[in-house]
C-alpha positions in Angstrom: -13.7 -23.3 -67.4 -13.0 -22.6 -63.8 -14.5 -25.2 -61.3 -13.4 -23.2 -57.9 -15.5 -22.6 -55.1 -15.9 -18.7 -54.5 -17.3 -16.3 -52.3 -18.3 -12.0 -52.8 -19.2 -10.6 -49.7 -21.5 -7.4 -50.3 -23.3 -9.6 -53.1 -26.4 -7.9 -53.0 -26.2 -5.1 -55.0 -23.6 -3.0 -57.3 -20.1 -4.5 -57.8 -20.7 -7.2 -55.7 -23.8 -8.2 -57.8 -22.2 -7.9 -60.8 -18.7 -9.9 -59.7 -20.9 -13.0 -58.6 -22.7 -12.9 -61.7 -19.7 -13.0 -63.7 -17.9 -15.6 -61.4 -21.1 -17.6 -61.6 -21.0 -17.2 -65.6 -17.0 -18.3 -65.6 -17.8 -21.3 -64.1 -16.9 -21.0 -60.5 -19.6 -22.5 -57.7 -20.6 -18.5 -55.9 -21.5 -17.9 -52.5 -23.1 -14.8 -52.5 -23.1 -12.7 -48.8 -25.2 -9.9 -47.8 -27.5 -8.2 -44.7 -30.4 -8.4 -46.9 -32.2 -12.0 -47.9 -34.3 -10.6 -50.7 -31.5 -9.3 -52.8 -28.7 -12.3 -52.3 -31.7 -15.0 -53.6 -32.5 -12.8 -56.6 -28.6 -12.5 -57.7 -29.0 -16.8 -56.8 -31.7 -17.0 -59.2 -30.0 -15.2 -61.9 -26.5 -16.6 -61.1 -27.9 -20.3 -61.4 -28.4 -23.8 -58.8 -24.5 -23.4 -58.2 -24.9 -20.3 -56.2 -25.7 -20.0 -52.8 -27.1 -17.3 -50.7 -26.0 -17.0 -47.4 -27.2 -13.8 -44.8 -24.0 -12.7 -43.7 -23.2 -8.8 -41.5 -19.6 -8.9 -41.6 -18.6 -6.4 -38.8 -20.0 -9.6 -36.7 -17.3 -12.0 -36.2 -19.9 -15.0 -35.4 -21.6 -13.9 -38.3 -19.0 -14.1 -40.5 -17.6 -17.7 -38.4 -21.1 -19.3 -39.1 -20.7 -17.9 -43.1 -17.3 -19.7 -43.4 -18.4 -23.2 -41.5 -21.8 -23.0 -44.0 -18.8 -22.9 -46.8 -16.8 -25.7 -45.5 -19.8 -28.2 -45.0 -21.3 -27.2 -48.4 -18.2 -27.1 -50.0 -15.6 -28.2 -48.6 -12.7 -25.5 -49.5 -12.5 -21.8 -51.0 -10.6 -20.7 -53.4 -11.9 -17.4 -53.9 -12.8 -14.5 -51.7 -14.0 -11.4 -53.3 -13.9 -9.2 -50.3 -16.5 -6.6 -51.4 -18.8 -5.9 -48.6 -18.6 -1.5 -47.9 -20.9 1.2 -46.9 -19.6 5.0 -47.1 -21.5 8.0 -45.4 -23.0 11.2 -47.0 -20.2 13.8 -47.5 -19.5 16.0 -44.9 -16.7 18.1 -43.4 -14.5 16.1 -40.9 -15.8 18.1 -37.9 -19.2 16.9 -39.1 -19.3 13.6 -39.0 -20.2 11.6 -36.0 -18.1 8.9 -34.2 -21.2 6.4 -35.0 -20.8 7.5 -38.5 -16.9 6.9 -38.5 -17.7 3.5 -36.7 -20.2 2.0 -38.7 -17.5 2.9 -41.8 -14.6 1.2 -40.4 -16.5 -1.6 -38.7 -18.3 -2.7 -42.4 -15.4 -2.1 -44.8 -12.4 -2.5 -42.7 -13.3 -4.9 -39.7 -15.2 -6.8 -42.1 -12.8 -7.3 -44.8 -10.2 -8.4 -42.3 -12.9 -10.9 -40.5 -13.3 -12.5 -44.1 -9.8 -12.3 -44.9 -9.2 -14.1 -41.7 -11.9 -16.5 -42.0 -10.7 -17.5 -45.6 -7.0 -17.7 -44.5 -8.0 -20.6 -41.6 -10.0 -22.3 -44.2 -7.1 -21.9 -47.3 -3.7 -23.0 -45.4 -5.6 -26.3 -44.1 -7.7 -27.4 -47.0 -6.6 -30.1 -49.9 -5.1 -28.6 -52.4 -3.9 -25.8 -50.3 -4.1 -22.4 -51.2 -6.3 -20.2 -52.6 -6.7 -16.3 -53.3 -8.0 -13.3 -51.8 -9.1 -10.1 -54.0 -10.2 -6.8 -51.7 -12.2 -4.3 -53.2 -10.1 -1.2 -52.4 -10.7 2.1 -53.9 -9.4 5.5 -55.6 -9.9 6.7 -52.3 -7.1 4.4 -51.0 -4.6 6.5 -52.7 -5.9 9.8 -53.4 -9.2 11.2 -50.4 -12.3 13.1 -52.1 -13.2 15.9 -50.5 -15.7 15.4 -47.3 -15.0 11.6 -46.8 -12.7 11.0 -44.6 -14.2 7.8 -42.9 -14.4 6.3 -46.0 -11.0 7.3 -47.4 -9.6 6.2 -43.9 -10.8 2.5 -44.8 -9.5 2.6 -47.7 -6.2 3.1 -46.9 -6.9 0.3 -44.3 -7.4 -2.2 -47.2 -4.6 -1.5 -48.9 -2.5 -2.3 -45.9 -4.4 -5.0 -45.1 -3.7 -6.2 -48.7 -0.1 -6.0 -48.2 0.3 -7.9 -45.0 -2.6 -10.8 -46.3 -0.3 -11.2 -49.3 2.7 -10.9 -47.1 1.8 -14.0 -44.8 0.0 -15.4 -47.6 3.2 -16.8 -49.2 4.2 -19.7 -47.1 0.5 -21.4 -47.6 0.0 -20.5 -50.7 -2.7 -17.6 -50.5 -2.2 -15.0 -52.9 -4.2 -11.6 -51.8 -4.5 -8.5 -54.7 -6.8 -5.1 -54.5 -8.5 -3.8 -57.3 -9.3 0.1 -57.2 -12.3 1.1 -59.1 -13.0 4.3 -60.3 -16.5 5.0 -60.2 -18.6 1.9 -61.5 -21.6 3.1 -62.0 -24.4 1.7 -59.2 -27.7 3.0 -57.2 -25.5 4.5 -54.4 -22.7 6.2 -56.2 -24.3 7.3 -59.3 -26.1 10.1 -57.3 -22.9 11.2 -55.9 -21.1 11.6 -58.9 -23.7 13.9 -61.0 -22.5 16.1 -58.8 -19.2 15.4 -56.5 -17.3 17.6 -54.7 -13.6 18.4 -56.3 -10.7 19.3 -54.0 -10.9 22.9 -54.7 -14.5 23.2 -53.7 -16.4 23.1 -57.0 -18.9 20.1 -57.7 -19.1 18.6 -61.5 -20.3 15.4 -62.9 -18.0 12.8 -63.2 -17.9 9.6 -66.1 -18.3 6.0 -65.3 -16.8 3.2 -66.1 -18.9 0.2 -67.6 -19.2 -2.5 -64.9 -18.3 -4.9 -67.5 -14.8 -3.5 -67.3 -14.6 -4.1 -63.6 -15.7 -7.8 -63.6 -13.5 -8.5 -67.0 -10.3 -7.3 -64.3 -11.7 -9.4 -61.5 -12.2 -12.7 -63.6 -8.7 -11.6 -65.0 -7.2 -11.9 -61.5 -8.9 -14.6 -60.2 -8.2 -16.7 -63.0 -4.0 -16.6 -62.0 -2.2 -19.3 -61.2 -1.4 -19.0 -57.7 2.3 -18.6 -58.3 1.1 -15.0 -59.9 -0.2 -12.0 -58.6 -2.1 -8.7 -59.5 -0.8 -7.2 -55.7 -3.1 -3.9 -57.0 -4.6 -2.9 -60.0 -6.6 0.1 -60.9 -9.6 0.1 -63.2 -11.0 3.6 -63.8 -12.8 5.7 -66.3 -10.2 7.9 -68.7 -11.7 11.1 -67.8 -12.3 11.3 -64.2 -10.0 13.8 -62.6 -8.5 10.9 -60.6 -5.0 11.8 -61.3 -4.7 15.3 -61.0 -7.4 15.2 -57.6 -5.2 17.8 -55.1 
């Protein structure tokens, strides 16, 4: 079983809940990362005494420093980052949506990721056995938008650049970096949404979930690599979603 030291950022809830769980239930030692106390100690609980909470807002780089330096005491290394943390805003029409709105989307899934991705990089090219890998939580909407989301969609695409360049300087220290794209996990937040999302050509309809199993089964599948292979992306969706014929 897998004895490596692992972090999921956005632990609280949804995928991020679910990942750690499964991580924790692999065998890997979980820090689990959130804004909110009460949620990160209940996925502890469940996930076991290897897990450890840690209050964490990741669009605050000393925030996210004092997450990293409570890793390396504890710890000592990290060989997984699960860079989950997001936040999207009610759909609205471009013209709609306010700059705080666009802000407060970029800052949490964009700034933050790259904050962590940074944070684990220091920690990764100078610990013993170097290396380690990185897996961002991208999105369908970091290939295809949906209709009304365009701060959302815009850090999405962010991710998957960011993915590229992490994996890109990743190489000479070891540091592998891949993106999963989920379509439509089933959660509190997005469940809502899809009984009744918008479609590019203006209609709304319900759209299927995938089971969450699915998406942790992909995530363990990655993490569990050898660091001399990569998944760089990999998409995990439900069959009948209109994903690939959105436009």
């Amino acid at each position: 079983m897998p004895s490596g030291i692992a972090l999921v950022t956005g632990a609280g809830s949804g995928i991020g809940r679910s990942v750690a769980l499964a991580l924790a239930g692999a065998g890997y030692a979980v820090v689990v990362a959130g804004r909110r106390r009460a949620p990160l100690d209940e996925v502890a609980e469940a996930a076991g005494p290897r897990c450890l909470p840690v209050v964490t807002d990741v669009t605050q780089a000393p925030s996210v420093d004092a997450l990293f330096a409570r890793i390396s005491a504890t710890h000592g290394r990290l060989d997984l980052l699960f860079n989950n943390a997001g936040i999207a805003t009610p759909p609205a029409p471009l013209e709609e949506v306010s700059v705080e709105q666009w802000r407060a989307v970029i800052e949490t899934n964009l700034t933050g990721a790259f904050l962590c991705a940074r944070a684990a990089f220091r920690l990764m090219k100078e610990q013993q056995p170097r290396g380690g890998r990185i897996i961002n939580n991208g999105s369908l909407s970091a290939t295809v938008p949906r209709p009304w989301m365009i701060a959302y969609t815009a850090s999405k695409h962010g991710i998957t650049g960011l993915t590229r360049a992490t994996a890109l300087e990743g190489r000479r220290y070891d540091i592998a970096c891949g993106q999963i794209d989920i379509g439509n996990a089933p959660s509190a937040l997005a469940t809502p949404l899809l009984q009744e999302a918008m479609q590019a050509d203006g209609s709304f309809k319900a759209e299927p979930t995938v089971n969450m199993r699915h998406v942790t089964d992909a995530v363990l599948y990655m993490a569990g690599l050898p660091l001399d292979a990569n998944v760089l992306f990999m998409t995990v969706m439900a069959s009948q979603m209109p994903y690939v014929g959105r436009g």
